[in-house]
Wavefront OBJ file of the C-alpha trace (Angstrom):
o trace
v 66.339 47.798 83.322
v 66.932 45.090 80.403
v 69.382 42.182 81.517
v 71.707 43.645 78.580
v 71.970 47.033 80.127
v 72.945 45.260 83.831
v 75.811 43.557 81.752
v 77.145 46.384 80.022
v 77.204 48.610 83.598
v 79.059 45.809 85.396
v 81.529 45.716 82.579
v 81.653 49.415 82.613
v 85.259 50.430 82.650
v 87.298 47.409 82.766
v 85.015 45.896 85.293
v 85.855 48.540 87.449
v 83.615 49.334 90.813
v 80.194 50.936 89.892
v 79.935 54.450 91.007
v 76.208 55.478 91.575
v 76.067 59.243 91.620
v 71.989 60.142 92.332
v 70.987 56.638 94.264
v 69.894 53.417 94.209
v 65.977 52.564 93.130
v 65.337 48.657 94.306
v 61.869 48.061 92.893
v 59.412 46.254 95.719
v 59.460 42.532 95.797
v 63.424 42.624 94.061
v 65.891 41.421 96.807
v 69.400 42.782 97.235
v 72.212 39.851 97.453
v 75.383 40.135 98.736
v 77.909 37.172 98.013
v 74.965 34.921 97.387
v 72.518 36.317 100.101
v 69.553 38.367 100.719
v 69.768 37.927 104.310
v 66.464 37.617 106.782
v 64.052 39.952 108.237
v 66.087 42.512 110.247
v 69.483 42.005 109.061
v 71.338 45.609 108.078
v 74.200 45.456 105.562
v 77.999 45.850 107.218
v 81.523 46.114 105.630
v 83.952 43.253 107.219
v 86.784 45.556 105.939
v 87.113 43.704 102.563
v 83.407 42.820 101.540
v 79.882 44.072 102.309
v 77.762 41.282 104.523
v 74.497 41.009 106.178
v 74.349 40.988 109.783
v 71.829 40.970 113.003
v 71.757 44.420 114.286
v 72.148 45.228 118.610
v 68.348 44.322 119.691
v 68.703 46.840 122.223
v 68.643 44.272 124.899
v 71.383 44.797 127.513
v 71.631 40.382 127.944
v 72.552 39.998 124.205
v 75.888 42.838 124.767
v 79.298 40.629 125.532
v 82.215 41.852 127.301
v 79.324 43.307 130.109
v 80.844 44.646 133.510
v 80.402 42.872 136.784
v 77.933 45.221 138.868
v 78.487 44.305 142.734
v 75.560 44.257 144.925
v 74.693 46.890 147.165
v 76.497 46.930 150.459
v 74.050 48.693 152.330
v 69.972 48.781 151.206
v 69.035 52.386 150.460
v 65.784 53.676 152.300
v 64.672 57.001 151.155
v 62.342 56.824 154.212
v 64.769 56.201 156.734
v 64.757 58.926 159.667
v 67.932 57.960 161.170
v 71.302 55.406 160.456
v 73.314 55.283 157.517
v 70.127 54.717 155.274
v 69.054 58.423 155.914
v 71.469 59.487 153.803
v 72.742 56.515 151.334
v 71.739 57.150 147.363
v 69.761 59.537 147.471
v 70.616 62.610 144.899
v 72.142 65.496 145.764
v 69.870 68.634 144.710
v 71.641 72.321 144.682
v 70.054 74.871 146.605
v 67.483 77.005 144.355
v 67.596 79.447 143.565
v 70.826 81.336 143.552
v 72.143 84.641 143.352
v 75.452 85.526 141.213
v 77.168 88.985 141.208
v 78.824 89.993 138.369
v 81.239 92.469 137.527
v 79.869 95.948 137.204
v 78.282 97.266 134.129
v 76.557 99.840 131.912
v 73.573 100.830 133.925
v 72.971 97.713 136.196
v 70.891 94.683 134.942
v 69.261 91.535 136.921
v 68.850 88.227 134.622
v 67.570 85.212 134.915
v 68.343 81.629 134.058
v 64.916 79.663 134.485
v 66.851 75.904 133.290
v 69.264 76.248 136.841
v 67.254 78.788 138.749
v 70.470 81.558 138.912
v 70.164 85.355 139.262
v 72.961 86.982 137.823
v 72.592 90.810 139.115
v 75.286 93.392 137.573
v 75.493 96.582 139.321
v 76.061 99.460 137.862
v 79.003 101.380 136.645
v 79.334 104.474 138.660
v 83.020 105.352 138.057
v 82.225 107.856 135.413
v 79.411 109.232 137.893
v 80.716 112.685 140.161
v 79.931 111.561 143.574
v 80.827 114.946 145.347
v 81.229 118.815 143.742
v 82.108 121.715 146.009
v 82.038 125.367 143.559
v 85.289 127.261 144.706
v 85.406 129.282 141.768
v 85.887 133.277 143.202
v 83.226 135.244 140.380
v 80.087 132.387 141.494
v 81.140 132.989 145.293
v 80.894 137.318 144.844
v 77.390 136.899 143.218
v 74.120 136.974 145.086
v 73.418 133.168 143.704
v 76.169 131.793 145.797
v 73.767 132.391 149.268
v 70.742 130.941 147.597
v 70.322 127.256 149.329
v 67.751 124.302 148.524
v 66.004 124.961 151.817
v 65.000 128.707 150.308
v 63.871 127.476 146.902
v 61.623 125.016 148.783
v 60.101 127.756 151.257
v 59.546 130.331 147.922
v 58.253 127.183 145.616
v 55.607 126.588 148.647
v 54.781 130.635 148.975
v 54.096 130.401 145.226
v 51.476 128.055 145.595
v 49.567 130.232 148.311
v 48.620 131.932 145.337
v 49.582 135.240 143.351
v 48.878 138.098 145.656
v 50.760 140.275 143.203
v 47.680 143.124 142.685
v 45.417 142.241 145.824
v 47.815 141.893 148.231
v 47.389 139.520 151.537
v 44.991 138.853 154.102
v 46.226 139.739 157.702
v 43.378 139.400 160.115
v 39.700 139.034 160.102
v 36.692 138.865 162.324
v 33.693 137.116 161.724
v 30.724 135.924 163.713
v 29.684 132.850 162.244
v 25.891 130.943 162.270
v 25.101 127.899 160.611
v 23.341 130.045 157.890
v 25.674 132.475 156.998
v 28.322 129.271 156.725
v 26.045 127.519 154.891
v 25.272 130.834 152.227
v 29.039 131.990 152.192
v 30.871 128.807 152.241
v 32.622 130.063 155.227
v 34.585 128.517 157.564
v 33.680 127.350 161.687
v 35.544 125.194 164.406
v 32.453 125.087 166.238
v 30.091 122.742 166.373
v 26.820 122.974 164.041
v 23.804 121.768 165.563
v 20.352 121.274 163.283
v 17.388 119.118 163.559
v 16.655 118.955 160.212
v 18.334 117.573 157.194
v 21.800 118.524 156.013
v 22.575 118.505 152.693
v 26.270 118.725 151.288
v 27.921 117.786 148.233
v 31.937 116.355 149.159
v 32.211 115.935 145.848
v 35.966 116.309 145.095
v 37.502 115.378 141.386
v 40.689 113.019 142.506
v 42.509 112.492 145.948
v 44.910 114.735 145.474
v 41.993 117.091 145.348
v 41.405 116.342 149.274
v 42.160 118.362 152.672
v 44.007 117.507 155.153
v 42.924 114.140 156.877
v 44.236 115.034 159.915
v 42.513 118.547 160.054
v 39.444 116.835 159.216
v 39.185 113.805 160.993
v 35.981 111.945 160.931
v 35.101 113.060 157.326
v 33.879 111.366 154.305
v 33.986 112.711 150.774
v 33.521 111.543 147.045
v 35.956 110.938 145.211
v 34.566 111.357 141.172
v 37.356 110.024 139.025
v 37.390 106.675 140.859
v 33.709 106.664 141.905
v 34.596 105.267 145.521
v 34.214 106.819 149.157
v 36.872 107.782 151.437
v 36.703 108.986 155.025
v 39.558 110.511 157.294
v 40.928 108.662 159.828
v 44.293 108.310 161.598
v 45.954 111.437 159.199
v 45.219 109.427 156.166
v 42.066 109.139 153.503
v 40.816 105.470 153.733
v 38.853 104.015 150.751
v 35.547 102.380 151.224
v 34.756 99.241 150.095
v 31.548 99.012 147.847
v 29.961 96.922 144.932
v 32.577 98.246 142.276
v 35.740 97.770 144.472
v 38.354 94.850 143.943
v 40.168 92.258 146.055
v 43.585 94.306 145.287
v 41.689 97.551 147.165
v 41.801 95.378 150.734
v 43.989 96.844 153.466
v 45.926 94.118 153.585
v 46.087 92.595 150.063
v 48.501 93.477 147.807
v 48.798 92.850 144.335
v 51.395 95.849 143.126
v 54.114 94.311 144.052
v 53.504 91.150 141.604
v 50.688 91.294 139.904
v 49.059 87.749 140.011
v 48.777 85.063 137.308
v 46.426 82.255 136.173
v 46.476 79.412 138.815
v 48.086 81.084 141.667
v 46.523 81.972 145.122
v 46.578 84.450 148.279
v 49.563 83.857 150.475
v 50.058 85.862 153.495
v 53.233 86.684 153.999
v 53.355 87.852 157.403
v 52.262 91.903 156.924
v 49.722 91.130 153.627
v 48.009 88.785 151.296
v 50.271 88.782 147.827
v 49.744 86.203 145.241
v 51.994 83.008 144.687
v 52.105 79.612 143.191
v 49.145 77.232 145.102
v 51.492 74.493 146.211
v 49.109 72.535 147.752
v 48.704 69.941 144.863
v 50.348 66.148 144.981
v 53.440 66.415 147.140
v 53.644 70.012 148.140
v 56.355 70.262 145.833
v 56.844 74.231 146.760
v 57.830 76.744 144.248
v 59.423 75.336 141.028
v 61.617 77.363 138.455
v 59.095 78.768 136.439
v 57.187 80.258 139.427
v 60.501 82.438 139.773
v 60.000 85.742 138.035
v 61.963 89.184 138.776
v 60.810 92.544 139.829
v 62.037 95.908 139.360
v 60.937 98.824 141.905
v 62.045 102.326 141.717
v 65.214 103.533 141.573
v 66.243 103.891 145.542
v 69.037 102.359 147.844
v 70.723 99.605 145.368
v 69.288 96.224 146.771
v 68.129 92.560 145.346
v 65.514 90.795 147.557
v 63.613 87.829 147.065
v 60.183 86.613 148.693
v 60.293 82.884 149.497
v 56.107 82.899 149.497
v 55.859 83.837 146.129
v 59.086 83.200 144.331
v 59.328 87.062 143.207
v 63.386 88.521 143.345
v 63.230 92.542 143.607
v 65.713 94.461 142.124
v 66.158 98.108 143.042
v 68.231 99.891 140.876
v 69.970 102.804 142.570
v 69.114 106.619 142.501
v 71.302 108.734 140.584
v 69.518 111.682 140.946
v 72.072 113.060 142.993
v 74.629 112.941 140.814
v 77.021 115.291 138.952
v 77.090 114.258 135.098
v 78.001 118.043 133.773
v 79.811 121.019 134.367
v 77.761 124.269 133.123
v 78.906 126.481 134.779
v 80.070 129.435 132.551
v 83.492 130.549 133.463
v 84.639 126.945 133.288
v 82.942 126.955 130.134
v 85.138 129.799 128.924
v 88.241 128.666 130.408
v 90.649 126.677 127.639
v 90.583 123.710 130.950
v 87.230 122.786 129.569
v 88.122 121.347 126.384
v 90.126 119.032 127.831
v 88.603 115.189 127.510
v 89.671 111.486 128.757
v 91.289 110.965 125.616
v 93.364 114.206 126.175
v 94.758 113.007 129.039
v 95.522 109.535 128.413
v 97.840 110.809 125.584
v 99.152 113.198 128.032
v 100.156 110.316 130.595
v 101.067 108.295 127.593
v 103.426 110.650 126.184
v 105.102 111.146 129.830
v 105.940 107.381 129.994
v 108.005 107.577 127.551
v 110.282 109.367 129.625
v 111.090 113.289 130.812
v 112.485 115.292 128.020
v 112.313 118.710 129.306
v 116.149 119.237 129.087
v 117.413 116.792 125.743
v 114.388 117.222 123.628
v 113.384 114.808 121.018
v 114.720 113.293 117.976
v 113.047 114.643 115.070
v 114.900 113.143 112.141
v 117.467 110.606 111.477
v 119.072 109.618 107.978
v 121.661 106.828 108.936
v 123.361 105.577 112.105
v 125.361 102.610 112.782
v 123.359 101.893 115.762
v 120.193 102.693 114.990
v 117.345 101.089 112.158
v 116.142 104.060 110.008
v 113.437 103.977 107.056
v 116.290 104.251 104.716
v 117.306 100.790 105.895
v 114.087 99.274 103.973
v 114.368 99.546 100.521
v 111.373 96.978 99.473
v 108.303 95.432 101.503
v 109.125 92.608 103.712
v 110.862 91.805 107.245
v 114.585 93.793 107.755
v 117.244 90.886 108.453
v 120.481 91.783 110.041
v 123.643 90.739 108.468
v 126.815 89.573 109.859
v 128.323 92.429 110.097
v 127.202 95.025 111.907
v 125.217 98.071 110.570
v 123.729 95.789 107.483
v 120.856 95.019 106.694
v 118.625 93.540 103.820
v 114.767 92.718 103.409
v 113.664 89.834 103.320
v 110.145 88.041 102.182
v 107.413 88.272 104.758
v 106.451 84.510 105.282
v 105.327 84.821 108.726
v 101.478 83.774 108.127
v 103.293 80.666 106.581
v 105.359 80.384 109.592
v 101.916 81.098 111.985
v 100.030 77.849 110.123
v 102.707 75.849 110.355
v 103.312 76.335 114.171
v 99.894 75.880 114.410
v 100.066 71.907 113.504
v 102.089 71.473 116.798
v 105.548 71.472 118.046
v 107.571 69.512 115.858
v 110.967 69.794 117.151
v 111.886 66.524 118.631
v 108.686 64.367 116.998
v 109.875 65.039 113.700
v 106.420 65.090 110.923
v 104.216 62.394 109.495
v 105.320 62.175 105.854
v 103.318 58.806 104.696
v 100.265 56.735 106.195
v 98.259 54.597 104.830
v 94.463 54.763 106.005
v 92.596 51.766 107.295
v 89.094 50.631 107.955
v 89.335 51.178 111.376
v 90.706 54.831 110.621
v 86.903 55.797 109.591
v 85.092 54.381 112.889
v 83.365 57.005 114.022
v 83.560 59.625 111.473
v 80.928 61.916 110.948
v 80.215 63.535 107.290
v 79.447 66.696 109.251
v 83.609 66.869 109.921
v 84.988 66.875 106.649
v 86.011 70.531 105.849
v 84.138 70.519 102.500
v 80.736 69.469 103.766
v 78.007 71.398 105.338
v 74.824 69.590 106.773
v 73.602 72.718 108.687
v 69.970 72.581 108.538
v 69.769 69.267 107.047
v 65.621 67.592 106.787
v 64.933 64.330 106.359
v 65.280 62.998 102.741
v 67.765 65.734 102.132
v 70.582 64.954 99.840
v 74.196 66.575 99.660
v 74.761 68.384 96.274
v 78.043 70.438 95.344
v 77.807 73.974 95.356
v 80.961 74.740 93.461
v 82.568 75.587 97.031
v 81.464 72.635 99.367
v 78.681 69.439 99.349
v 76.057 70.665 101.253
v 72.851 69.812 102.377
v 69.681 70.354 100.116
v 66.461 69.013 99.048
v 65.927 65.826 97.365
v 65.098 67.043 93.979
v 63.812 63.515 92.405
v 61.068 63.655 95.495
v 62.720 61.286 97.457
v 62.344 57.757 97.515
v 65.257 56.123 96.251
v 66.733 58.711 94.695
v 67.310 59.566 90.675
v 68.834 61.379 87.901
v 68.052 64.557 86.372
v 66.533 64.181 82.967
v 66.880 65.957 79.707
v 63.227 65.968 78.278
v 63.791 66.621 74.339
v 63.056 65.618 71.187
v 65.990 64.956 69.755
v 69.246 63.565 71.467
v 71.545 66.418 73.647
v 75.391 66.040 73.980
v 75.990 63.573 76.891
v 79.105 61.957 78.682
v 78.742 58.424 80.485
v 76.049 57.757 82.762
v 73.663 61.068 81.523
v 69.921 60.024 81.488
v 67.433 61.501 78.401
v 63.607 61.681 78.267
v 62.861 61.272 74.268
v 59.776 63.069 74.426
v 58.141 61.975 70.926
v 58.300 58.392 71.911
v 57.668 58.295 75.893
v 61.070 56.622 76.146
v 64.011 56.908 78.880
v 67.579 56.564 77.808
v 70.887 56.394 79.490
v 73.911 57.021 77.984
v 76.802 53.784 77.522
v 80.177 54.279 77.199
v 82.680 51.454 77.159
v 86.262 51.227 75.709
v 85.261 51.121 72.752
v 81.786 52.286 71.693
v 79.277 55.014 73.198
v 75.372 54.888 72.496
v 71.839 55.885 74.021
v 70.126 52.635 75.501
v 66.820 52.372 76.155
v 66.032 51.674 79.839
v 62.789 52.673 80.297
v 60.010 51.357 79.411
v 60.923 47.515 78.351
v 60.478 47.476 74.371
v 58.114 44.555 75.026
v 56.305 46.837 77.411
v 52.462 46.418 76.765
v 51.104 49.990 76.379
v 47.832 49.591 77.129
v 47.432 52.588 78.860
v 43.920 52.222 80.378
v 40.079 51.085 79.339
v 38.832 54.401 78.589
v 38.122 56.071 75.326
v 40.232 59.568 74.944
v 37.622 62.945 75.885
v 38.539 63.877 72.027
v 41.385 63.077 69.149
v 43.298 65.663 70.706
v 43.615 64.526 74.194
v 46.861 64.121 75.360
v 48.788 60.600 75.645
v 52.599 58.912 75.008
v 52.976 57.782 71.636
v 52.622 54.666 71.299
v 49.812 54.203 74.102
v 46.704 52.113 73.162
v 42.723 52.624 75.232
v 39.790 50.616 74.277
v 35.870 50.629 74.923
v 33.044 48.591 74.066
v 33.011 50.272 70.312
v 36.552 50.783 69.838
v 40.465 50.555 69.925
v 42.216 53.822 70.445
v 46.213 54.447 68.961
v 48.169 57.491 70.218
v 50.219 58.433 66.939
v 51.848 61.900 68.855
v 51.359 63.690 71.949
v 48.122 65.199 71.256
v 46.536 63.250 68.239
v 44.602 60.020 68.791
v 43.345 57.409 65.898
v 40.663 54.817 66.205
v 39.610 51.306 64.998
v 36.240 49.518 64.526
v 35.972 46.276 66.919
v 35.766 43.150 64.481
v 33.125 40.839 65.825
v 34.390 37.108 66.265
l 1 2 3 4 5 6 7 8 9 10 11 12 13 14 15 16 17 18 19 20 21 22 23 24 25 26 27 28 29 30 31 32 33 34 35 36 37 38 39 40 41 42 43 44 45 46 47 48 49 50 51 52 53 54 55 56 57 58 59 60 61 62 63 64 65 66 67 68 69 70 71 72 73 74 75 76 77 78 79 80 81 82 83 84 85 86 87 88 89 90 91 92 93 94 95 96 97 98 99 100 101 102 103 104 105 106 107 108 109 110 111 112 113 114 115 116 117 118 119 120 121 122 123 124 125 126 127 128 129 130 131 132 133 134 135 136 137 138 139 140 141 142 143 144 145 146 147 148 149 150 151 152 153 154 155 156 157 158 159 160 161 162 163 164 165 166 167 168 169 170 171 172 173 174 175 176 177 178 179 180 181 182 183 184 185 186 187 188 189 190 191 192 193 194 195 196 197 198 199 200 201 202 203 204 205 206 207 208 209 210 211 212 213 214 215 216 217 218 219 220 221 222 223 224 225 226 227 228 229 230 231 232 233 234 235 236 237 238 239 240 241 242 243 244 245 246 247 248 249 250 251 252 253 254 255 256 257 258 259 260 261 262 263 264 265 266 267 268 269 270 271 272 273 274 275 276 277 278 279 280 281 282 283 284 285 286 287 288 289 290 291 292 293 294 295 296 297 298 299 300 301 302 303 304 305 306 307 308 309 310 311 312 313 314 315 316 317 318 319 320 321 322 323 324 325 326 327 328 329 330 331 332 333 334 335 336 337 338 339 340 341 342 343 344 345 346 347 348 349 350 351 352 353 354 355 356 357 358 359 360 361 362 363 364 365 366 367 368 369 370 371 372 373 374 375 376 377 378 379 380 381 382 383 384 385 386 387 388 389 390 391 392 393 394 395 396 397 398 399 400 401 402 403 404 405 406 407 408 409 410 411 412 413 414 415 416 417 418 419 420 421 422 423 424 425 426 427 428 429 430 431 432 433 434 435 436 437 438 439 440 441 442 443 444 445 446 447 448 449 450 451 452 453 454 455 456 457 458 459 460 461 462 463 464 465 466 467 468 469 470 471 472 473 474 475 476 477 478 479 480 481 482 483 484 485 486 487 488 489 490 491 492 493 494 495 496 497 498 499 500 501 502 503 504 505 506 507 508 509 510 511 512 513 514 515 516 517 518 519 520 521 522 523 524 525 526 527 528 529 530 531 532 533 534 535 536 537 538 539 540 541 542 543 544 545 546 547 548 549 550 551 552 553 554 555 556 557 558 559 560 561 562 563 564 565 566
């Protein structure tokens, strides 16, 4: 910027304060003085409530604070070692129990949560108020029927009959008499309880598809049979199929490991926890620390008995949700159905116990209508939109404006009754110590980056990227060829010349100035020849070779001149 154009903006408007709208650009190597001073290496710039000055920023260093409390010395030396004494329990921090279980108030369908930053539960049961916990059927028609002696014991007993088989054409088997050898066993695929004796090889296939596929373990005690859709042996032993173990079993398939519960995750090891071998953190690293809040982690088992337990081996809180099998939720049956009691609902009722609030009017019935009465408001009374206001006299009224949102805000700036209001104040520097942009009501810095810059919306300044690229800021330009309409301090590219402009306005004269470049600028762009006449360059620019001296006459249209040899 030319030393003319500084004079003319510190003159702008009767010498009047500058006001920079887009930034300040200080070129590198230009100091900044205030009164006289361009301070040292360090030094930020601070207001003294008058002036702007530089001064030494807090190093950070506690010794260089003033006005620094007096600390006494301990009375008593803290040993986090000591066993016994006062020093076995002196400074040393105070660390809540974890984790924790918190019951809230019950809910929807029941829910367990957990907060891993303070190790809490927080288990909501469920609502069961809207749940029918008992039903006995009294109605007469259901009791004369045949139904009403059907129990759940006899649909159990003809359920198992049906699964016998259907023995609707053949009929059933009700005795037989066979004499049994191992051959005709073997041929018919008969049955024997006695004991089958051979001294030569026996050949069987127990090849059964799943284990629900096998017999009774306790009938057939002792024997071992295939079990296809797993591939793995199982023989019968104490009532109950056991699984063999074989080159295509798993750790989990041990008797007394168990990974269903909580099935195990990277890092963590076998822990026996008194009955089996589950997996849990391996707290055997530096310290011993035991189970920290991320090794917490919640598990939810069928619905049963409502219950939240927690395993202290492996950090694992079980939440069983309760059954509500058992439950009521519907009435089908259909003479209720039909009965005018069973369109009654909730709602229904509550209007019904609503209505009877309001007082028993069996015998003097209810005002229907009412034109005028000295003692009583009527709809007549309001003969425009606003609040009714009693007059003196009884029996009068007249509406009044409706100011009561006015009356709402104004209540809401406090109780003014005996304080009386602030009508003048004048605001000092001290008034602005600590102020944050972010709590004026007409700014918005939500999601404010670095370099960001507040720009006005038309609503509210608020937070948005740097347009000029950062870096000190800037103006935006009008790039044209000729000169647009302007008002003071509005910047202009003139495109034909390569020339930067800002608009001057004083009391009595406005013009375009150049600011940009210097008009003594040397425009030697650089010491290469253009690829053609056409190449592109600012008007104005000048490139040279070893043959040649190269003009820019327009954007786009070069001009050349031999070298003259000295």
């Amino acid at each position: 910027m030319s030393k003319l154009l500084a004079n003319q903006i510190a003159n702008y408007g009767d010498n009047a304060p500058i006001e920079i709208k887009e930034g300040l650009d200080i070129p590198a190597g230009k100091p900044l003085q205030v009164a006289g001073s361009s301070g040292s290496s360090g030094q930020v710039l601070s207001t003294t409530g008058s002036a702007l000055a530089w001064v030494t920023p807090f190093d950070g260093d506690y010794n260089s604070l003033s006005n620094r409390p007096t600390i006494p010395a301990a009375q008593i030396q803290s040993d986090w070692n000591a066993a016994t004494g006062l020093g076995s329990i002196l400074n040393k921090p105070v660390v809540p129990p974890l984790p924790s279980v918190t019951t809230a108030s019950a809910s929807g369908g029941g829910a367990l949560a957990y907060n891993a930053g303070n190790g809490t539960f927080t288990f909501t049961p469920p609502d069961l108020s809207g749940y029918l916990t008992s039903y006995t059927e009294t109605d007469p028609v259901f009791a004369a029927s045949d139904a009403a002696a059907v129990t759940a014991a006899k649909i159990s007993n003809w359920d198992t009959a049906f699964g016998w088989g259907n023995h609707a054409s053949a009929g059933y088997l009700t005795s037989y008499t066979e004499t049994q050898t191992l051959d005709n066993v073997l041929a018919l695929g008969a049955t024997t309880t006695r004991d089958i004796t051979t001294t030569g090889k026996v050949y069987f296939s127990n090849n059964f598809a799943t284990t629900g596929d096998l017999p009774s373990a306790t009938t057939y005690h002792g024997m071992f049979a295939h079990v296809h859709a797993e591939g793995h042996g199982y023989f019968a032993h104490g009532g109950v199929w056991l699984q063999l173990l074989d080159e295509g079993s798993s750790l989990g398939e041990l008797g007394n490991v168990d990974l269903t519960t909580n099935a195990p995750t990277t890092g963590q090891v076998l822990k026996y926890d008194g009955t089996n071998w589950i997996p849990g953190p391996d707290n055997a690293g530096a310290g011993g620390s035991g189970i920290a809040l991320t090794d917490l982690s919640v598990n939810t088992a069928s619905a049963g008995t409502a219950a939240l337990s927690y395993n202290n081996l492996n950090g694992v809180f079980t939440f069983t949700p309760p059954d509500l099998s058992s439950y009521l939720t519907s009435e089908t049956d259909p003479v209720f159905t039909a009965s005018a009691a069973a369109g009654i609902q909730s709602s229904n009722i509550a209007n019904w116990d609503t209505a009877y609030g309001w007082g028993n009017h069996a015998s003097a019935g209810y005002l229907t209508s009412e034109t005028s009465h000295a003692d009583v408001v009527v709809d007549g009374d309001f003969t425009s939109s606003g609040l009714l206001k009693r007059g003196g006299t009884p029996g009068t009224y007249s509406v009044v404006a409706d100011n009561s949102n006015n009356w709402n805000t104004s209540y809401g700036w406090g109780n003014h009754a005996s304080a009386g209001y602030l009508t003048s104040y004048t605001v000092t520097a001290s008034d602005l110590n600590g102020i944050s942009v972010n709590a004026l009501s007409d700014v918005n810095t939500s999601g404010a980056s670095v370099n960001d810059v507040l720009k006005w919306n038309g609503t509210a300044w608020t937070a948005q990227a740097d347009a000029t690229g950062g870096g000190g800021g800037g103006a935006s330009v009008t790039i044209s060829d000729t000169a647009p309409a302007a008002t003071a301090g509005d910047l202009w590219w003139e495109s034909d010349t390569g020339r930067l402009k800002i608009y001057y306005q004083d009391t009595d004269s406005t013009q375009w100035v150049d600011c940009n470049p210097p008009l003594t600028q040397d425009r030697i762009a650089s010491s290469s020849a253009p690829s053609s006449a056409t190449d592109t360059g600012t008007p104005g620019d000048i490139r040279y070779d070893s043959s040649y001296v190269y003009i820019c006459i327009s954007n786009n249209t070069w001009k050349r001149a031999a070298l003259a040899t000295w």
